[in-house]
C-alpha positions in Angstrom: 0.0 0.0 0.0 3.1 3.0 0.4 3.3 3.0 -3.6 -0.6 3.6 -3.5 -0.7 6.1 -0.9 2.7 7.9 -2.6 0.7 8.0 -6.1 -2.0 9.6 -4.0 -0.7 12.1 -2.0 1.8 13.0 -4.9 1.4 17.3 -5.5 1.1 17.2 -9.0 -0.7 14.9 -11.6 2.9 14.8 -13.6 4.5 13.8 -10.3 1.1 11.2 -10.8 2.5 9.9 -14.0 5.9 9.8 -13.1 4.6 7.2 -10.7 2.4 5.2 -12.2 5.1 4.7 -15.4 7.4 3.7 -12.5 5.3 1.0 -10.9 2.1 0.7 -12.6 0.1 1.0 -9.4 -2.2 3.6 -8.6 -4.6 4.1 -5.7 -8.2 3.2 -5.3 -10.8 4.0 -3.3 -11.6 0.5 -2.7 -8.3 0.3 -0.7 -10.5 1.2 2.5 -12.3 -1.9 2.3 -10.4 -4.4 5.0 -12.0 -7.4 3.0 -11.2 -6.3 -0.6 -7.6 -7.8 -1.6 -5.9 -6.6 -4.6 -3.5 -9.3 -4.6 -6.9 -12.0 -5.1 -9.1 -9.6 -7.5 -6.7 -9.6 -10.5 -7.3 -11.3 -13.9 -4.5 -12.8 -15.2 -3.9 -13.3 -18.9 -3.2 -16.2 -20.7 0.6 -15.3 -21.7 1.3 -14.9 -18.0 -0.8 -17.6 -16.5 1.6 -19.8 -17.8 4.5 -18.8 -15.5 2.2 -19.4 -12.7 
């Protein structure tokens, strides 16, 4: 959750952008939610289901 709350309370949308090109995480709002786990509500695609 720091790379989420750092994309959120970045001061800028560029300093925004920088971020998300960095990690590819951004935050949600659905990151309140003590039973919602990001980790478990992904799709993975075909090409990288097979390294699984």
């Amino acid at each position: 959750l720091g790379t989420t709350q750092h994309w959120r309370d970045a001061a800028t949308k560029k300093e925004q952008d920088i971020i998300f090109k960095e990690t590819g995480i951004h935050w949600s709002e659905l990151l309140h939610l003590p039973y919602w786990d990001p980790t478990c509500s992904m799709v993975v695609d075909g090409m990288h289901n097979l390294f699984l």
